[in-house]
NUKEKE-116577 format. One record per residue (C-alpha): residue in three letters; chain; y negated, x negated, z. Coordinates in nm, 3 decimals. Layout:
% NUKEKE-116577
pt residu = ALA&chaine = A&yy = Y&xx = X&zz = Z .
...
This chain:
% NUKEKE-116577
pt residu = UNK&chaine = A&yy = 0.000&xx = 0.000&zz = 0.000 .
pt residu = UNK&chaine = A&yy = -0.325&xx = -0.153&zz = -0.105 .
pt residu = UNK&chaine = A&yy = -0.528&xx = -0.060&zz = 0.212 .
pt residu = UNK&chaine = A&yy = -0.890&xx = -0.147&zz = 0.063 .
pt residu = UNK&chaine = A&yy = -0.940&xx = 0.118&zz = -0.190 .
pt residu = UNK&chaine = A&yy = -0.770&xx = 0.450&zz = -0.026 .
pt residu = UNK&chaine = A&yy = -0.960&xx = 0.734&zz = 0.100 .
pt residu = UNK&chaine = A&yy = -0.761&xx = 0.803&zz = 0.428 .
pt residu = UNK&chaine = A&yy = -0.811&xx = 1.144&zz = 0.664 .
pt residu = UNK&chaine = A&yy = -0.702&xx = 0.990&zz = 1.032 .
pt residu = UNK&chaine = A&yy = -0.632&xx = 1.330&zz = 1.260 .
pt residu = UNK&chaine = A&yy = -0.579&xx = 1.243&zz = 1.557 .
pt residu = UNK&chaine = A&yy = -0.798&xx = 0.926&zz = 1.521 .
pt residu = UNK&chaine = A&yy = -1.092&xx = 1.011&zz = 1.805 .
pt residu = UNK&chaine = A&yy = -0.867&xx = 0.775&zz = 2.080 .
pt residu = UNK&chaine = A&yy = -0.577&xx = 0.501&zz = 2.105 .
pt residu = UNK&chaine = A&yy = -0.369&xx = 0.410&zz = 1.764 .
pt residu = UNK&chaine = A&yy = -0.538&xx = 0.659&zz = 1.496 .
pt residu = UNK&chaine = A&yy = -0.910&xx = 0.483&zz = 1.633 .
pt residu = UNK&chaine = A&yy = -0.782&xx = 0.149&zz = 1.594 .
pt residu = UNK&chaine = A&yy = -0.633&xx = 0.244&zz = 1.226 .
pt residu = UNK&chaine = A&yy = -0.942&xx = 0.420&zz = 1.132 .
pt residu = UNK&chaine = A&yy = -1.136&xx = 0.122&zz = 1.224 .
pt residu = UNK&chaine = A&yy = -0.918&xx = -0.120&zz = 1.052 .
pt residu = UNK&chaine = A&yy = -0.870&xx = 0.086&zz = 0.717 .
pt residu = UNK&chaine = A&yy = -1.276&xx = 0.079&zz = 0.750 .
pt residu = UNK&chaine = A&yy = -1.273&xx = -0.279&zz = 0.805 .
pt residu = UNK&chaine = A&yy = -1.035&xx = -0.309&zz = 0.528 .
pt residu = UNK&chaine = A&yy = -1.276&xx = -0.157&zz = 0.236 .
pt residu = UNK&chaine = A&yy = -1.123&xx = 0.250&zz = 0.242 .
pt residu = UNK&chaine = A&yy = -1.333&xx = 0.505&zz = 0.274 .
pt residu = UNK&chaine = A&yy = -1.221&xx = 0.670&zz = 0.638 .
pt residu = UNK&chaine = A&yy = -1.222&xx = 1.028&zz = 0.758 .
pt residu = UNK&chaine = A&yy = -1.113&xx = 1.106&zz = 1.186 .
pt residu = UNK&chaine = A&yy = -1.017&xx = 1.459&zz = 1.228 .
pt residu = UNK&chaine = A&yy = -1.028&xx = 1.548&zz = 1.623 .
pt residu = UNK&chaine = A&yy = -1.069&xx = 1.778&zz = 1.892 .
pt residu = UNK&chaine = A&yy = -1.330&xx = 1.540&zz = 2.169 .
pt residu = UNK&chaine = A&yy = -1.704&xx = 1.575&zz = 1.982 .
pt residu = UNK&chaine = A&yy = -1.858&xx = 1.305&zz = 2.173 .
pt residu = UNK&chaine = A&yy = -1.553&xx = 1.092&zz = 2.026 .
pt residu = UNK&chaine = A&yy = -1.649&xx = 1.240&zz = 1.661 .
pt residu = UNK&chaine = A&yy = -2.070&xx = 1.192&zz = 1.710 .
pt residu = UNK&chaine = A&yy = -2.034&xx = 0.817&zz = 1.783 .
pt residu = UNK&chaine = A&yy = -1.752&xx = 0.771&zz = 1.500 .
pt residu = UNK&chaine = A&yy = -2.000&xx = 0.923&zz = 1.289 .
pt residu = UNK&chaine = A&yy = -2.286&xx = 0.682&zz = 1.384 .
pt residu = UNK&chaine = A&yy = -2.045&xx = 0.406&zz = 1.255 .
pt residu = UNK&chaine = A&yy = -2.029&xx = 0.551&zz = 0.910 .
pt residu = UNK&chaine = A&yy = -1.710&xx = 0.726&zz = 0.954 .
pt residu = UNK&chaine = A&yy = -1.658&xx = 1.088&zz = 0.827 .
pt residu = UNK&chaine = A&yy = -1.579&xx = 1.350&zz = 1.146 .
pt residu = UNK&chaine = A&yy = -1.451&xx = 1.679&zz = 1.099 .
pt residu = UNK&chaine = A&yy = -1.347&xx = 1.903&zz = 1.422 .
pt residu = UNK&chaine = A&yy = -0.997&xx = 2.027&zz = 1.435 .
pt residu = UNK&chaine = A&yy = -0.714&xx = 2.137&zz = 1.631 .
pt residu = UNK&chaine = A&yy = -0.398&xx = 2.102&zz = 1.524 .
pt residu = UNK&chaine = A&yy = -0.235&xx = 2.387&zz = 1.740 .
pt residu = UNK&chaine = A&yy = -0.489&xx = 2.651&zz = 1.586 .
pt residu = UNK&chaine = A&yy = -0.361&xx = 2.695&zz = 1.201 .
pt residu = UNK&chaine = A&yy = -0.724&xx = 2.825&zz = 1.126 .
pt residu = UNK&chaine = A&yy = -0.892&xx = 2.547&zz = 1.218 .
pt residu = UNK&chaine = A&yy = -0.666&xx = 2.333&zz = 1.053 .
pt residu = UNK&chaine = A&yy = -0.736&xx = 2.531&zz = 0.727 .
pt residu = UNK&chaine = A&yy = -1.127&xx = 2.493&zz = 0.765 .
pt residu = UNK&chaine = A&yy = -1.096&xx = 2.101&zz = 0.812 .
pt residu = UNK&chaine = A&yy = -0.876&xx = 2.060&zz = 0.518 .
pt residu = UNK&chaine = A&yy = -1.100&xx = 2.240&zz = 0.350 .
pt residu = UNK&chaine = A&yy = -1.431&xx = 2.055&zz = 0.466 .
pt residu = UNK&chaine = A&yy = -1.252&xx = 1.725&zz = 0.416 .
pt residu = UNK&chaine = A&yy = -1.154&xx = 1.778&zz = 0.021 .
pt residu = UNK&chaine = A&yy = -1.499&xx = 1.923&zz = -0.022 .
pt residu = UNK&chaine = A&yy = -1.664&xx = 1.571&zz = 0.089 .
pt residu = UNK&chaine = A&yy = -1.371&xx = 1.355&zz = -0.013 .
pt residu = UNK&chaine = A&yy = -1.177&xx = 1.545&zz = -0.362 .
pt residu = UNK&chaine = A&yy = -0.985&xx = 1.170&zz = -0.378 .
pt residu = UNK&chaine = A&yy = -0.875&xx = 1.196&zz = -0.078 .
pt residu = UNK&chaine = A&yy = -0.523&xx = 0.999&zz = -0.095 .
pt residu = UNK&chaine = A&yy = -0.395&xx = 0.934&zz = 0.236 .
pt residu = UNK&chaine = A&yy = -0.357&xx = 1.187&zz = 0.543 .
pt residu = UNK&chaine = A&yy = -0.276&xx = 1.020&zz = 0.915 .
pt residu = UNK&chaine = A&yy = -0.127&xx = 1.282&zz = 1.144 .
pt residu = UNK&chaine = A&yy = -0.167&xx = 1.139&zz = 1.484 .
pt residu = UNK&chaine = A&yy = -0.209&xx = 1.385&zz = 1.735 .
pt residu = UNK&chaine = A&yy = 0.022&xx = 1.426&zz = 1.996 .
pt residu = UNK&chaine = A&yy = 0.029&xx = 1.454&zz = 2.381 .
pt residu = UNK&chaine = A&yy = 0.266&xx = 1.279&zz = 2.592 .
pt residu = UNK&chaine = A&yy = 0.389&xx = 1.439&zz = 2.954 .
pt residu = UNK&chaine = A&yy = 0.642&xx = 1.371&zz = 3.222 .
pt residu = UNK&chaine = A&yy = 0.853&xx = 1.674&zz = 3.326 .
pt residu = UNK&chaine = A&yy = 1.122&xx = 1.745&zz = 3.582 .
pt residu = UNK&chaine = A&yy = 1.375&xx = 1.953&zz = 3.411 .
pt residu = UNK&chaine = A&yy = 1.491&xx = 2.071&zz = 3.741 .
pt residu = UNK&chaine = A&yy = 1.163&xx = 2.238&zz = 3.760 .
pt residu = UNK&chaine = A&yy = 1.117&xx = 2.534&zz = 3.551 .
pt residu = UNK&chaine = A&yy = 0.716&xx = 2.518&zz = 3.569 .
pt residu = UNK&chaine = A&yy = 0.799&xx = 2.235&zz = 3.313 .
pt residu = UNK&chaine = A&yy = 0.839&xx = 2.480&zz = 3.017 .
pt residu = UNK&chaine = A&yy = 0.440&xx = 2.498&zz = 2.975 .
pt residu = UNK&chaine = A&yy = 0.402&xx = 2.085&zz = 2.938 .
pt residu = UNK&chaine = A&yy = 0.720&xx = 2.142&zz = 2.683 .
pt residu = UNK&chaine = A&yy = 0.557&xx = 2.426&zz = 2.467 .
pt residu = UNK&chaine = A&yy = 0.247&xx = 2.184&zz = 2.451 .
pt residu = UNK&chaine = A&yy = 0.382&xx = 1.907&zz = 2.376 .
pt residu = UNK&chaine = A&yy = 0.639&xx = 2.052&zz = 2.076 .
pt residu = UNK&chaine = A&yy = 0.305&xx = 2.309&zz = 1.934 .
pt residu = UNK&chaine = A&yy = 0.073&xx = 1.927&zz = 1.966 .
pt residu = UNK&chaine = A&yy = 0.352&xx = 1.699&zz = 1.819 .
pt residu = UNK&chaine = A&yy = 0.558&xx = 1.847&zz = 1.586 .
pt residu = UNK&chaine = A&yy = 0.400&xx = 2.195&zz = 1.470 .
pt residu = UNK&chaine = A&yy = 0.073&xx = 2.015&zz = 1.461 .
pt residu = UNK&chaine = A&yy = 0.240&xx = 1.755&zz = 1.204 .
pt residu = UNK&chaine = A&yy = 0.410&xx = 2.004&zz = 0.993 .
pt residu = UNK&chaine = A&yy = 0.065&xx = 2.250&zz = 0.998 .
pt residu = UNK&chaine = A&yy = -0.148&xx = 1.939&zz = 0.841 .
pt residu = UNK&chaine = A&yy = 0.092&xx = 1.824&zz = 0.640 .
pt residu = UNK&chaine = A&yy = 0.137&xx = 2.143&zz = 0.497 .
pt residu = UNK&chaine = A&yy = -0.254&xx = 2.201&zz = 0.472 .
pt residu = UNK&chaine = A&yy = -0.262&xx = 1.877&zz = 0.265 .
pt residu = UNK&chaine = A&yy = 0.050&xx = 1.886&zz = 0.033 .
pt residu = UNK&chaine = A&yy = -0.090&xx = 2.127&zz = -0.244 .
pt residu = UNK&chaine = A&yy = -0.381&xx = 1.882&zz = -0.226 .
pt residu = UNK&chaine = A&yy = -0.191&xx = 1.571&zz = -0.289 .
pt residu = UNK&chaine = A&yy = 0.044&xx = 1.691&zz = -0.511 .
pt residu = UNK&chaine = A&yy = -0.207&xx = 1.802&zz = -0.747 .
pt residu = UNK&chaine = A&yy = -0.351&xx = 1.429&zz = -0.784 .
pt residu = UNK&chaine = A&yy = -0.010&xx = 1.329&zz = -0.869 .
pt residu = UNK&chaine = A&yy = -0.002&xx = 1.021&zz = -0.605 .
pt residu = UNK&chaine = A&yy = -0.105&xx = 1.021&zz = -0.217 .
pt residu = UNK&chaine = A&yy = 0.058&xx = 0.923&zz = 0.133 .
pt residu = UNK&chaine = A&yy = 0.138&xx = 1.116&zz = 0.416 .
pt residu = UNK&chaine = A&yy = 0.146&xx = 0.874&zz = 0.718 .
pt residu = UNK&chaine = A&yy = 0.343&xx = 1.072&zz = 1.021 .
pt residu = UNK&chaine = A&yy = 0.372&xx = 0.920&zz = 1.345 .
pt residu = UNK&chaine = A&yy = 0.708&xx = 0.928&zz = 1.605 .
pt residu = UNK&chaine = A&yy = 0.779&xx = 0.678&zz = 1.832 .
pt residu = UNK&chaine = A&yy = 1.009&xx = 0.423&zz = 1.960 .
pt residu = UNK&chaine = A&yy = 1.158&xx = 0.688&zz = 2.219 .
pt residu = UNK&chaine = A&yy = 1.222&xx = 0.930&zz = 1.921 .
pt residu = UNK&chaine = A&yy = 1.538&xx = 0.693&zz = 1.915 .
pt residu = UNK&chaine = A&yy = 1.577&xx = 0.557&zz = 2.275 .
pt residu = UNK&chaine = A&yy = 1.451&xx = 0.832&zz = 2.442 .
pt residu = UNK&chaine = A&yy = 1.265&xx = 0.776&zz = 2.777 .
pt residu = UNK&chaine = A&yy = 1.439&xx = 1.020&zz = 3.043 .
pt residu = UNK&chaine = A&yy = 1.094&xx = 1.128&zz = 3.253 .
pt residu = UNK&chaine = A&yy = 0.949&xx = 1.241&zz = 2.878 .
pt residu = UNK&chaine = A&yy = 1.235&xx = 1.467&zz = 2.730 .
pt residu = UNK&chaine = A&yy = 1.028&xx = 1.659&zz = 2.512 .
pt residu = UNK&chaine = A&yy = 0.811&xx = 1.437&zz = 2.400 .
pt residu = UNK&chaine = A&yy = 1.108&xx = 1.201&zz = 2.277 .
pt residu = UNK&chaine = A&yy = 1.267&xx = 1.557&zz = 2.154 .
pt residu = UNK&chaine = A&yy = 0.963&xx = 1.608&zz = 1.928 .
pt residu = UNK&chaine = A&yy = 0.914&xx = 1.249&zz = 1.823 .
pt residu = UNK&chaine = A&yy = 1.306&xx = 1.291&zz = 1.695 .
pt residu = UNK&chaine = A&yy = 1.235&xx = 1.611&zz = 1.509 .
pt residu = UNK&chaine = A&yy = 0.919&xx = 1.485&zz = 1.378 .
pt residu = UNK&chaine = A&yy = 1.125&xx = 1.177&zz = 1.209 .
pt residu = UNK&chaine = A&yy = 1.397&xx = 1.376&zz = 1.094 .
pt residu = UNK&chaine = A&yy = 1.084&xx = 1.624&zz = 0.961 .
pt residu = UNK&chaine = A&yy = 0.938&xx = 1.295&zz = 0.811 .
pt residu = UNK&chaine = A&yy = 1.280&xx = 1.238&zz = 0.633 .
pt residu = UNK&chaine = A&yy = 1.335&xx = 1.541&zz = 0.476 .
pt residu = UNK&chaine = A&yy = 0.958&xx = 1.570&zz = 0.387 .
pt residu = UNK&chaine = A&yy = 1.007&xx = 1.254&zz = 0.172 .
pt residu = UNK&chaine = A&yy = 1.272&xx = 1.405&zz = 0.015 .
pt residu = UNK&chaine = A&yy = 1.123&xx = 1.697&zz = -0.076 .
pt residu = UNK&chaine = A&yy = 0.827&xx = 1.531&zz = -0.210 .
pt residu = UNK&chaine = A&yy = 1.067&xx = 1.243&zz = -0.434 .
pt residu = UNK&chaine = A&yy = 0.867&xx = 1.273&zz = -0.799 .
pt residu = UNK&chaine = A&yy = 0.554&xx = 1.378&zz = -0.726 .
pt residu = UNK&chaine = A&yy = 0.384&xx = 1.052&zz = -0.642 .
pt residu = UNK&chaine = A&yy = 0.330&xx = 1.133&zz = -0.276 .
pt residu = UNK&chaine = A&yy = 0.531&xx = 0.936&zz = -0.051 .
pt residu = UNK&chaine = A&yy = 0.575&xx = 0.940&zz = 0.346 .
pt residu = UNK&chaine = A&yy = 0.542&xx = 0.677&zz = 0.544 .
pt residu = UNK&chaine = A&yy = 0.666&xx = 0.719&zz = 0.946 .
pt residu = UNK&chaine = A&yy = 0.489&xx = 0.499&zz = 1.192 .
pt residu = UNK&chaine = A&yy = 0.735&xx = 0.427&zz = 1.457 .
pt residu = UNK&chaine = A&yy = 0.533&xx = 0.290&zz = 1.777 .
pt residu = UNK&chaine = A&yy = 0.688&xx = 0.139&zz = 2.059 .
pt residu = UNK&chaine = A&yy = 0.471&xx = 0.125&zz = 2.384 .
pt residu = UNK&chaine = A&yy = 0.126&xx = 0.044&zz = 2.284 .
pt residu = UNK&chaine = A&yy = -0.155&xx = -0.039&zz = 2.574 .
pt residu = UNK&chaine = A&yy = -0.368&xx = 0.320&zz = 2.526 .
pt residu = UNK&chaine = A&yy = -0.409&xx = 0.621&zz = 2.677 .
pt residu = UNK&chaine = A&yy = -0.330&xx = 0.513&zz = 2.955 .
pt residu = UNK&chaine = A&yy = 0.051&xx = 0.367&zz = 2.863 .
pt residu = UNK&chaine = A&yy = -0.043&xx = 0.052&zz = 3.008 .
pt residu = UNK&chaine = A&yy = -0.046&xx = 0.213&zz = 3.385 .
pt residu = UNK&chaine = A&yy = 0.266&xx = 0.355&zz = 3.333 .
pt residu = UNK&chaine = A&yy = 0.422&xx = 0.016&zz = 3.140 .
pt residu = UNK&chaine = A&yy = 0.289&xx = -0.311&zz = 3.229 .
pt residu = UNK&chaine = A&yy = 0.482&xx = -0.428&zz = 2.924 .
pt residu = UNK&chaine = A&yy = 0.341&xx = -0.238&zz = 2.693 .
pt residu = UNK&chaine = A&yy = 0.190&xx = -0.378&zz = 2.364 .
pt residu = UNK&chaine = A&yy = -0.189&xx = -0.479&zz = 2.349 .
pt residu = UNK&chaine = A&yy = -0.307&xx = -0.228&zz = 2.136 .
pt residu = UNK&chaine = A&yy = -0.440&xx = -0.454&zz = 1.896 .
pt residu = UNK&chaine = A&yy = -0.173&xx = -0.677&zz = 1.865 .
pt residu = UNK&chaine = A&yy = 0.056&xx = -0.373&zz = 1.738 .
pt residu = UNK&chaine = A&yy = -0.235&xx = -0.233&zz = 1.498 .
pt residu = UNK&chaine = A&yy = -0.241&xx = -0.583&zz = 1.364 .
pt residu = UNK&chaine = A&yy = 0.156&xx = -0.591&zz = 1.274 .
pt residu = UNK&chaine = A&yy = 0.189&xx = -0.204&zz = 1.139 .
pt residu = UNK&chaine = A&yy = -0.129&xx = -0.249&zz = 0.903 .
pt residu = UNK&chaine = A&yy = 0.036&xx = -0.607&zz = 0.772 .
pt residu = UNK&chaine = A&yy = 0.355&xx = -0.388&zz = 0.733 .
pt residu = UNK&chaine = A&yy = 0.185&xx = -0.095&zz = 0.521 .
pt residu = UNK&chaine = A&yy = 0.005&xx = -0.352&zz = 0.337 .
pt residu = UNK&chaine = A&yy = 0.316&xx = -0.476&zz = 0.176 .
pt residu = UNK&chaine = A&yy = 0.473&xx = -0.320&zz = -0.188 .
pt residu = UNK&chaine = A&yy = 0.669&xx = -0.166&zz = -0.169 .
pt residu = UNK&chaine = A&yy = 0.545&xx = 0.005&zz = 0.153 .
pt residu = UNK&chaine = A&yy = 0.855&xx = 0.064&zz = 0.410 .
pt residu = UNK&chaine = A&yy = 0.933&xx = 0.412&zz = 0.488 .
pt residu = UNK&chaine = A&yy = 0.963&xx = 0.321&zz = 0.836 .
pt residu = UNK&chaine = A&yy = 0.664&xx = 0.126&zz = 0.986 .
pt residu = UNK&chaine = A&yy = 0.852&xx = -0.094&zz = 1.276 .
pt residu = UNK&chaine = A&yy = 0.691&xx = -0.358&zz = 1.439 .
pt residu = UNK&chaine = A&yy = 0.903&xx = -0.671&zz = 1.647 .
pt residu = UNK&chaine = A&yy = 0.889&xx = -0.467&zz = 1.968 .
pt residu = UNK&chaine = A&yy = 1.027&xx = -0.155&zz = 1.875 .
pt residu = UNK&chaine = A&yy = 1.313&xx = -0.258&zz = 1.672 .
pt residu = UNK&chaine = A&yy = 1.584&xx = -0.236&zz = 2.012 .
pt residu = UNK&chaine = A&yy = 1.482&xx = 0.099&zz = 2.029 .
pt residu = UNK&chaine = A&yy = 1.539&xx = 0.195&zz = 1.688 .
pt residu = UNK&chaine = A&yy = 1.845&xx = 0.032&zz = 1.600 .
pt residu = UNK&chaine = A&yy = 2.016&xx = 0.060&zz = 1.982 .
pt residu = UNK&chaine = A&yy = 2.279&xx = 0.285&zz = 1.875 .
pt residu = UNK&chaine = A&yy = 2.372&xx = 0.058&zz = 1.573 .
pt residu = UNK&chaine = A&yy = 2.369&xx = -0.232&zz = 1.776 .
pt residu = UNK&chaine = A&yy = 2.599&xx = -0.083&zz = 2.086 .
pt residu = UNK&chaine = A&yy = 2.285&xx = -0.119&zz = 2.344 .
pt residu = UNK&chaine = A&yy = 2.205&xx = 0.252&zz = 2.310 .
pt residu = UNK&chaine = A&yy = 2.398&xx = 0.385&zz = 2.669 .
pt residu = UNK&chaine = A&yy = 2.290&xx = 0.061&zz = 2.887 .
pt residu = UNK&chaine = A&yy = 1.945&xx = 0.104&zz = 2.805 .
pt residu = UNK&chaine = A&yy = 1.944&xx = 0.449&zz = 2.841 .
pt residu = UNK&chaine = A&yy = 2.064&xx = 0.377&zz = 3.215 .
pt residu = UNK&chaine = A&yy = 1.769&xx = 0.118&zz = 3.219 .
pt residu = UNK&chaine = A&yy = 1.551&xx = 0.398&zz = 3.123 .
pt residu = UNK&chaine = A&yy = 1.626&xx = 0.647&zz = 3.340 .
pt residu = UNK&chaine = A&yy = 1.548&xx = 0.460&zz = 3.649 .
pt residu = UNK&chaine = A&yy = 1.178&xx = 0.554&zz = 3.568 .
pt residu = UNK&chaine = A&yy = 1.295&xx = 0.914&zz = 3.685 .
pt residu = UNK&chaine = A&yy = 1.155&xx = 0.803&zz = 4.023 .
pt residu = UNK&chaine = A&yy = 0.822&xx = 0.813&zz = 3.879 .
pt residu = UNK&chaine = A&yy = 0.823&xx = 1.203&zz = 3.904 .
pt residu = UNK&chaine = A&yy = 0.613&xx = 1.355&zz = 4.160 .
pt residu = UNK&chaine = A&yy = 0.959&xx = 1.607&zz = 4.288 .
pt residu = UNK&chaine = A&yy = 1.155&xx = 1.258&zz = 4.323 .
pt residu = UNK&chaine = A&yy = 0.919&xx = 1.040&zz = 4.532 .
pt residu = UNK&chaine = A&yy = 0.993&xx = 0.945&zz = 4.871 .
């Protein structure tokens, strides 16, 4: 992918990873577009030359009016980021923890398939484009406090596959940005060992720079997660993993 000369719509982009991409695909020579929900986030985006547009990604009408502002004020618009998503610890032996589940599936994988499907007609009409979805490292390892979360980061991968496959001869292509634990939003309190944030923006945009693109974006750190199962390490870190269960308010003390 030849990131200097794409016109790329970031949603998602007002915080964390979709900031730091918007930035660099700025930095890079594209023309950049952040689709959010936090307006003081969009107003000082917009003072750095950066196009804004408010949307929310659980309401499908105001994901039609952004897709339609956006190809209004960018008709080559080529690349589409979906990076929204929450991520929240539940006790499954809790029931209250269905509300933090409905959020999370509506914000992570409804949200992805309601932009994606706002910008397909779009893109297939040019003929070429990218759709640029984003899972996670614990879509294949999952981390036991965050079920649903790592249950929508699966479905959104499997969503990415079949999405490519759908779209095989019209030009547009999906990429899937796999992140392991990256140092923002506050990841870094919960895992020392997360990844400076700019250390893994500077990997994944050397990755999508490459031709052919991969269809999987997956930086050094989260390869044990994605290939554990192939390699046999899948159940022992799993076991690792789920000693972070203590972290839950219920199971303190």
């Amino acid at each position: 992918m030849n990131l200097s000369n794409r016109t790329v719509l970031i949603v998602g982009g007002t915080s964390g990873i979709g900031l730091a991409l918007a930035r660099r695909f700025a930095a890079a020579g594209s023309t950049v577009a952040v689709g959010g929900r936090n307006a003081e986030a969009l107003k000082e985006l917009s003072a750095e030359g950066i196009g804004t547009f408010a949307i929310d990604v659980t309401d499908g009408a105001s994901v039609a009016r952004a897709r339609d502002a956006v190809i209004a004020r960018y008709p080559e618009l080529d690349t589409v980021v979906t990076m929204s998503g929450v991520m929240i610890m539940e006790d499954l032996r809790d029931p209250a923890h269905f509300e933090a589940a409905q959020t999370t599936i509506d914000t992570n994988l409804v949200g992805t398939i309601r932009v994606t499907d706002a910008f397909t007609p779009h893109l297939i009409r040019r003929g070429s484009g990218t759709f640029v979805t984003v899972t996670s490292g614990i879509a294949f390892l999952p981390f036991p406090p965050m079920p649903t979360y790592a249950a929508s980061k699966a479905a959104v991968h499997a969503y990415s596959e079949a999405l490519r496959a759908q779209l095989d001869g019209t030009g547009v292509g999906v990429v899937e940005l796999v992140p392991p634990a990256v140092a923002s939003a506050g990841q870094e309190k919960v895992n020392p060992h997360a990844l400076p944030l700019d250390d893994y923006v500077t990997e994944a945009m050397q990755l999508l720079s490459q031709d052919p693109t991969p269809d999987e974006i997956l930086v050094e750190r989260v390869l044990m997660h994605r290939w554990a199962e192939r390699d046999g390490t899948y159940d022992d870190l799993v076991a690792q993993r789920s000693q972070a269960l203590a972290m839950l308010p219920g199971r303190q003390g």
